[in-house]
N, C-alpha and C positions, 0 to 999 in steps of 0.2 A: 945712270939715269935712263929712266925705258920712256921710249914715245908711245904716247896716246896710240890707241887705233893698231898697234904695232904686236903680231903673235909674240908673246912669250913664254917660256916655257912652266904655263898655269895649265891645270887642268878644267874642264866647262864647272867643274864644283868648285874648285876656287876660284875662279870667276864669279859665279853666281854670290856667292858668301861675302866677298868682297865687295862686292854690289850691296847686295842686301845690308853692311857696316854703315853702308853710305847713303842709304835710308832707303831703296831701290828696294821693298820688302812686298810688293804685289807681283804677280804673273800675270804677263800680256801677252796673249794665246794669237797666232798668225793663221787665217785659215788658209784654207785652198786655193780663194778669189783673192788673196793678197793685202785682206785686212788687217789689221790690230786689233784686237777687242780687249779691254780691260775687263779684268777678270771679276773686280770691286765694284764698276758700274752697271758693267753688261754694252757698254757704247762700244761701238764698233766705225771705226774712219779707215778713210785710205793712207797712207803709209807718209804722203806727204802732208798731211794735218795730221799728224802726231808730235809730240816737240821731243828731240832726238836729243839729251844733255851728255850722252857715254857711250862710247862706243870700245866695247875691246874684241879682238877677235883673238880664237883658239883656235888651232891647227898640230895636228898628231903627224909625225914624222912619220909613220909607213901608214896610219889609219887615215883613209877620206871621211870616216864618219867622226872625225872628230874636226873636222873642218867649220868651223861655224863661227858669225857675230853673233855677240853678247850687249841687245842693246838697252841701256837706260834712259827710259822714257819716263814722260809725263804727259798722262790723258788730259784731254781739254774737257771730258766731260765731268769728272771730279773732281781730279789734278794730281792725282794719286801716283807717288814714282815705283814702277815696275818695270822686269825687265821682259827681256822676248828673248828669247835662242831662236838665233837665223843660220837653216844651214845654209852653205854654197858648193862649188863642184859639184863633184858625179851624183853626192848623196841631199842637192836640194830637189825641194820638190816645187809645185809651180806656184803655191803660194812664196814661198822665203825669193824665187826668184823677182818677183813683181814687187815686195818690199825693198829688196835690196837696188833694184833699181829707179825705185819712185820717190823713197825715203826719204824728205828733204834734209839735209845735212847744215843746221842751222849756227852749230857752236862757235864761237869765237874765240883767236888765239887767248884769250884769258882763261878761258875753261882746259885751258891746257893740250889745243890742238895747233899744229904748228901751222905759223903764217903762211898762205898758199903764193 
């Protein structure tokens, strides 16, 4: 059994694909200043008004650019679920870093993240 949240040995395309089964079928673009913008509405929020339902993260054994969360959202201003690729380490940039830290982390152990 794999934990939520937890690198496994997926590539960011089966991630993405596997998202997308799960109805996660829009792109949520992160800019520069550390927004979200839904790709379907054009709305654009800070990272903690976004509603975060998935979270998985990919990480490459010798490659940093494969370093990255995969996350599945839903916009507040359509409601639409897409996802974002956020990188981290050497290879994010200063947008993905200001999501990754503002991001509110809402899910609860029923959505399959464990009990903190």
């Amino acid at each position: 059994m794999t934990e939520p949240g937890v690198p496994q040995d997926s590539t960011l395309v089966e991630v993405l694909a596997a998202l997308a089964e799960e109805g996660f079928t829009e792109d949520v673009q992160v800019t520069e200043d550390g927004q979200l913008c839904c790709r379907r509405c054009g709305h654009c929020v800070a990272a903690e008004d976004m509603e975060l339902l998935v979270l998985r993260r990919v990480e490459g054994a010798s490659d940093p650019g494969d370093m990255a969360a995969v996350l599945g959202l839903q916009c507040p201003g359509c409601g639409m679920k897409g996802a974002a690729v956020v990188r981290y380490g050497p290879e994010a940039g200063p947008g993905d870093v200001i999501v990754l830290r503002h991001l509110d982390d809402r899910r609860t152990p029923s959505d399959g993240r464990p009990p903190s």
